[in-house]
N, C-alpha and C positions, 0 to 999 in steps of 0.2 A: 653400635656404640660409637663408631669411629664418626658414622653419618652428624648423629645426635652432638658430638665434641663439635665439630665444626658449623653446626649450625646454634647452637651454644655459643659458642666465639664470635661469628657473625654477628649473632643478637648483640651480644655485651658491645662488638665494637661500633655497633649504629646507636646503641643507646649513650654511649662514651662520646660519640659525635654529636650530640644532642637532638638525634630522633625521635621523636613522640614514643616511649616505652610501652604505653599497650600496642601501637601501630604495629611494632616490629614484634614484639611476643604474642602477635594473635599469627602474622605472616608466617614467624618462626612454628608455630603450633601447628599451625594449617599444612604447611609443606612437611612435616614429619608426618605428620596423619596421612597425607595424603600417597606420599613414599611409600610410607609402611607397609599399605593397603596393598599397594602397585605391585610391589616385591615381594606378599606376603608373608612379611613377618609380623602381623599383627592385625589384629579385626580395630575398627573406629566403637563401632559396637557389639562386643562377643557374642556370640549363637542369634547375630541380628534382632534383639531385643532393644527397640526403642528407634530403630534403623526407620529412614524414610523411605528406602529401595534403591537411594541414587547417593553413589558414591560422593558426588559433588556438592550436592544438598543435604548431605551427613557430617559433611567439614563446618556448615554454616546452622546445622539443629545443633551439634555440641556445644555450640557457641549461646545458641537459644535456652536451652537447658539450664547450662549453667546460669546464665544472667537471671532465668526465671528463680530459681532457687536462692542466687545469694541475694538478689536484691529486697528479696521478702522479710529477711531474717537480718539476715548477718548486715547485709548493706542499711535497713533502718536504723540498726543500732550506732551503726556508723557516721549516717547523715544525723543523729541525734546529738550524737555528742560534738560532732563539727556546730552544727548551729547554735548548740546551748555556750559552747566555748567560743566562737564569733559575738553574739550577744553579750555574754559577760564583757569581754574585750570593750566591747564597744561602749556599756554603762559605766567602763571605770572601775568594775569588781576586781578582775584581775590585778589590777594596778596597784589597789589598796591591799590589796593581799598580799604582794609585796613587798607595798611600803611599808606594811605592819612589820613582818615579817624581819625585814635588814636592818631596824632600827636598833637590835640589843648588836647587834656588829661594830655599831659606830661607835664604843665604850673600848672595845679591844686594842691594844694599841701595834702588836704583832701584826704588821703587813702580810705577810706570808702565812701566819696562821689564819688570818682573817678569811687572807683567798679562798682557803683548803675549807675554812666554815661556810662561806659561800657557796663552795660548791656542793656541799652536801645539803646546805639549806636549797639549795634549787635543784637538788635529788628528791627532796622531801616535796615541793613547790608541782613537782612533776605530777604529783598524786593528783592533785585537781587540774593542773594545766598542761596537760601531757601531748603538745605540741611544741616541739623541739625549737624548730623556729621561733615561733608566736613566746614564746617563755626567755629565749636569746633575747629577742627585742624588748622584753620588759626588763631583764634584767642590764641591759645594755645602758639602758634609758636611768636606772636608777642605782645599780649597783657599780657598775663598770665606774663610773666617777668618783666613787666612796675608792673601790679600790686603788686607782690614779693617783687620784689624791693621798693616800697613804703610803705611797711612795711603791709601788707596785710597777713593772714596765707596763706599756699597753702590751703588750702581745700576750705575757704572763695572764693579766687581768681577762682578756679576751680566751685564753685557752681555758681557762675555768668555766667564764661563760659558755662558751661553743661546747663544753661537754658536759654540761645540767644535767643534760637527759641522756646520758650512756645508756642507761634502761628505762628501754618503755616499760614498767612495770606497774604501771594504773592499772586498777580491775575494769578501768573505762576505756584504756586504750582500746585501738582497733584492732592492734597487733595481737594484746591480751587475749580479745575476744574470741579471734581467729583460731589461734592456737587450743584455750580451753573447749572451742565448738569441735576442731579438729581432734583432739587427746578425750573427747567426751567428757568433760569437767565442767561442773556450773564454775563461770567466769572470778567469782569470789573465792570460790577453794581452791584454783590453780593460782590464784594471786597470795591465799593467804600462809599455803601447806610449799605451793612451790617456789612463785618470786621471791619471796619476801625473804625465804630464809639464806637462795644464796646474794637476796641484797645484802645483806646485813654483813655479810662476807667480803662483797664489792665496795662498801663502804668507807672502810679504814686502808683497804689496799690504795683505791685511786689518791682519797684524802693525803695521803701521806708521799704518795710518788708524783703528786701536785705539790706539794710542799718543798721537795728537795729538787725536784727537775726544774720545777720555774726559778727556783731561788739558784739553782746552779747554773742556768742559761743566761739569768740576768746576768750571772756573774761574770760570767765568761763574755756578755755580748757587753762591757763595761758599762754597766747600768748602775746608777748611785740613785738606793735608794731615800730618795731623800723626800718630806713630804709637802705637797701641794696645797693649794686653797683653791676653791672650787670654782672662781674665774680663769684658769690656767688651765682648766680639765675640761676637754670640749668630746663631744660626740656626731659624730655624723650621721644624721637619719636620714641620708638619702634623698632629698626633697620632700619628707612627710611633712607633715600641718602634729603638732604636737598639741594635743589641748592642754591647757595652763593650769583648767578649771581641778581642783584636788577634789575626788570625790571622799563623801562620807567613811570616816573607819569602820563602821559598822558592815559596810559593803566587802570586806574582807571574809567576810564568814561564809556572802553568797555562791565563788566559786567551789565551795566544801559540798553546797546540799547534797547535791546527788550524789556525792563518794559518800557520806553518813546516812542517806536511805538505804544505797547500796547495801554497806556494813551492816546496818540494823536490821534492817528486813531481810537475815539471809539465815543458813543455818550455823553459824555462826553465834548471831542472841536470837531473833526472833524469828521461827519457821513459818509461825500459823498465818504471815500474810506474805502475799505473793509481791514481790520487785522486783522488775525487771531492768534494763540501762535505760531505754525507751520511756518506759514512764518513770524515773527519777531524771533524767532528763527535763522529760515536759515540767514537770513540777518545780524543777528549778528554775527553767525558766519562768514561770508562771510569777515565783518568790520573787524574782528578780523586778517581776513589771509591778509588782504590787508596791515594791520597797520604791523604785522608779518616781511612780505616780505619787506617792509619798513625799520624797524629794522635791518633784515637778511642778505637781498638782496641776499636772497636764496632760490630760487623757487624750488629747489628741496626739502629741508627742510621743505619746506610751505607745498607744495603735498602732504608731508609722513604724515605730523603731524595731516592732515586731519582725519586719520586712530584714533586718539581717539577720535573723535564725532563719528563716524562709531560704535567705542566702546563701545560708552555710550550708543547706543541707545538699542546695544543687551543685554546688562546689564541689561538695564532698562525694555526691552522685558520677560526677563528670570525673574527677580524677580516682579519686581512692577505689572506688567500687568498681568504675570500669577497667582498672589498674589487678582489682582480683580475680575480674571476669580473663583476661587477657592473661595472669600469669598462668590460670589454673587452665586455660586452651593450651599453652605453652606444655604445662603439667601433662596433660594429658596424651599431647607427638610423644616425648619423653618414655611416657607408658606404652603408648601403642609400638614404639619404635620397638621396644624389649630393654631399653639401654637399664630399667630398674633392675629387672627381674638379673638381666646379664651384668648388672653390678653388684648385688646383692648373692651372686653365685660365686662372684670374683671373689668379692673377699671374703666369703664363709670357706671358702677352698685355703685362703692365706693360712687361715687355725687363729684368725684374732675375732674373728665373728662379729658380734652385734657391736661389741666397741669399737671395731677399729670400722666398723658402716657411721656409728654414730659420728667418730673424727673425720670421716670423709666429707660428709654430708654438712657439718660446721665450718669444716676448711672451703670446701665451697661455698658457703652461705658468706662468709667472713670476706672470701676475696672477690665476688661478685658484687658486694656491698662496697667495698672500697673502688672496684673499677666500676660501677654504674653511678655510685654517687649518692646512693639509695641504700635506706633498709628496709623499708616497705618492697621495695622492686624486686630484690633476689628471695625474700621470707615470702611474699603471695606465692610467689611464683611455684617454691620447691615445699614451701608448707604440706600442702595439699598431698605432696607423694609420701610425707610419712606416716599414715596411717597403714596404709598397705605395705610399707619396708616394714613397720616395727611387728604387725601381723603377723611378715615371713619372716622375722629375726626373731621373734617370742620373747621381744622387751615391749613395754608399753612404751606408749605411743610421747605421753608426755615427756620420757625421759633424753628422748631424741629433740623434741621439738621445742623444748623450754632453752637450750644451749643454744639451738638454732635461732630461735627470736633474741634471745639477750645477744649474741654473737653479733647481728645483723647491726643491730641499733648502737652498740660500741664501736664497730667497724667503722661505720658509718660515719664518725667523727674524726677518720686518718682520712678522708678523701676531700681534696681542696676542692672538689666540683661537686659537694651536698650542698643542699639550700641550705642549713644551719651554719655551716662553714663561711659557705658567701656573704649571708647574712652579717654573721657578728664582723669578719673580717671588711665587710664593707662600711660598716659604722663607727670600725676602730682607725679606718687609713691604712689598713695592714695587707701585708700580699697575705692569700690565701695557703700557697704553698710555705711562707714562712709560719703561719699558723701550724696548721698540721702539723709540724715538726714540734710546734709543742705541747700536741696534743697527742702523738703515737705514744711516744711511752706513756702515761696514764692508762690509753684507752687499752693498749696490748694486756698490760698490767692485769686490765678490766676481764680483757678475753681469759686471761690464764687461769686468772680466776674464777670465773665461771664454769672453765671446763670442769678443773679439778674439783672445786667443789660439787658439781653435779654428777659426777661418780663416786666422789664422798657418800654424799648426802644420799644421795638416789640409787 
């Protein structure tokens, strides 16, 4: 255990350095396995089942293994919905789904209530566009000004933004996916029996501790809110090319298709046909070209523009999936080391048993997500080890691993070195450390309430 802390530490602090994160959790994986073996505290492969014969060439099959298995399944699903959500982006869908969306905002005359509606409108936003970043920068582009302009600070305006997406809770997320694949749940039922009900709880807590925390920072940082016209209210997009061009309203409906196949085709309303993410996916995309060409009436433009779903998918291949393949090598030293088994003995010995493994196991997911930067990074990584802790603690599996995923993805907004963080904060002119300050209290808010409801509820 002592081994497996310190090389834990390690990891976190080369990925904190900006080390390539699978480089150093396949390295981190490899040399635990490798120890293990050495020292014999643990097999790579138990009673030699699936072993190559050479301990050395058994560090780099785990690694084949796995990659064979997630990228079949789990990693299509995931290059699916990167590409379909690239492509919309790129036709304008997104955009308009937006601009539909913030337009009953501009009637309200509450600045700060406004805020707290925005942010829950782009909790709702999350369901089709459940990239944390990619949904900052729409909302930056169009709502950040609305708020500005209403007399809102930037940094207030920017903290609501940068935390949209406290919870990945899309039944499309990757995160989702993982988790419901991990807890054995089809993808829609752990979205709609488990996210959903302690969103609804997350909801009114963030809303409301966004409402007094910005309005009490403005105060104090002597900010008069007083309001703007829309030449006065600038955004910074980094050197991007912004198209001008407004697409069709109607295009607003397109990034929904796949979340309402999803919905309908499930057990839910309708059983007797089969949907999967993969092919509500393609189909949406498909919607998209059709509506396109429609628009266009340029079938050659349609063809080409194919080529960024193509694009997302490699994208998605190269980091996200090779990013599961490397945490879950990492998961595995972890295993072979004993560090589960001999935490899992620790604290059933305390007398707090499966709850107080479950707090463990969130408090590390929580501050791993804030010191890497990442929620994806610390959830692949330790995902994977709960099905086997909640087997030996005789809790299911989802009721560990649902606080762990919401944990990760709200943490994940206290750390001034996430992409979403940098993102919004580089489009507002803002320091990133002075963001997160006003985004922890929300996001803790977020955490506490997840916990507790998840022992509630569950």
């Amino acid at each position: 255990m002592l081994l497996a802390l310190l090389v834990t530490v390690w990891v976190g602090y080369f990925i904190v350095k900006r080390y390539k994160p699978q480089t150093i959790l396949f390295i981190g994986g490899m040399f635990l396995m490798l120890v293990s073996v050495l020292f014999g505290w643990g097999e790579i492969f138990p009673g030699g089942k699936g072993s190559t014969g050479s301990l050395f060439f058994d560090l780099f099959e785990v690694i084949r293994s796995i990659l064979s298995s997630r990228a079949g399944k789990l990693g299509l699903n995931i290059m699916a919905v990167a590409g379909f959500a690239r492509y919309m982006d790129h036709i304008g869908a997104s955009r308009a789904l937006v601009n539909l969306t913030i337009q009953p905002l501009l009637r309200l005359k509450s600045p700060y209530f406004v805020m707290s509606a925005c942010w829950a409108l782009g909790m709702l936003l999350g369901l089709a566009i459940n990239s944390a970043s990619g949904l900052a920068m729409l909302l930056m582009v169009t709502m950040f000004p609305i708020l500005v302009a209403l007399g809102v600070s930037r940094l207030s305006a920017a903290a609501a933004i940068a935390t949209t997406l406290c919870l990945d809770w899309s039944p499309s997320d990757t995160g989702t996916i993982l988790a419901a694949e991990l807890s054995g749940i089809d993808p829609v039922i752990y979205w709609h029996s488990y996210q959903v009900p302690i969103a609804l709880c997350v909801f009114p807590v963030v809303a409301l501790l966004h409402y007094f925390t910005q309005k009490y920072m403005d105060k104090r940082s002597g900010h008069q809110v007083v309001p703007m016209t829309s030449d006065q209210v600038e955004v910074n997009t980094e050197g991007r090319t912004i198209s001008t061009e407004k697409p069709p309203a109607v295009y607003a409906l397109l990034p929904l298709v796949p979340l309402a196949l999803i919905l309908i085709f499930s057990p839910l309303l309708i059983e007797n046909v089969e949907m999967d993410i993969i092919k509500a996916m393609l189909i949406g995309t498909a919607v998209g070209m059709v509506a396109q060409y429609i628009r266009t009436r340029n079938g050659k433009l349609v063809a080409n523009d194919l080529q960024v779903f193509f694009d997302g998918l490699g994208m998605q291949m190269a980091n996200v999936v090779t990013l599961i393949v490397a945490g879950e090598t990492f998961a595995r030293g972890l295993t072979v080391s004993g560090t589960i088994d001999g935490l899992i003995s620790g604290t059933n010995s305390s007398g707090f048993g499966a709850m107080a493994l479950s707090l463990v196991m969130i408090t590390i997911i929580g501050v791993c997500a804030i010191v890497m930067g990442s929620g994806n990074a610390p959830f692949f990584a330790f995902a994977n080890l709960v099905p086997e802790i909640a087997a030996k603690s005789g809790i299911p599996a989802v009721t560990m691993i649902l606080p762990m995923h919401f944990i990760a993805s709200s943490a994940r907004a206290i750390s001034p070195i996430t992409a979403v963080i940098i993102v919004v904060s580089g489009m507002a002119n803002i320091s990133s450390f002075e963001l997160v300050k006003r985004t922890a209290i929300p996001m803790i808010g977020s955490c506490l309430t997840v916990v507790i409801m998840n022992f509630i509820l569950f």
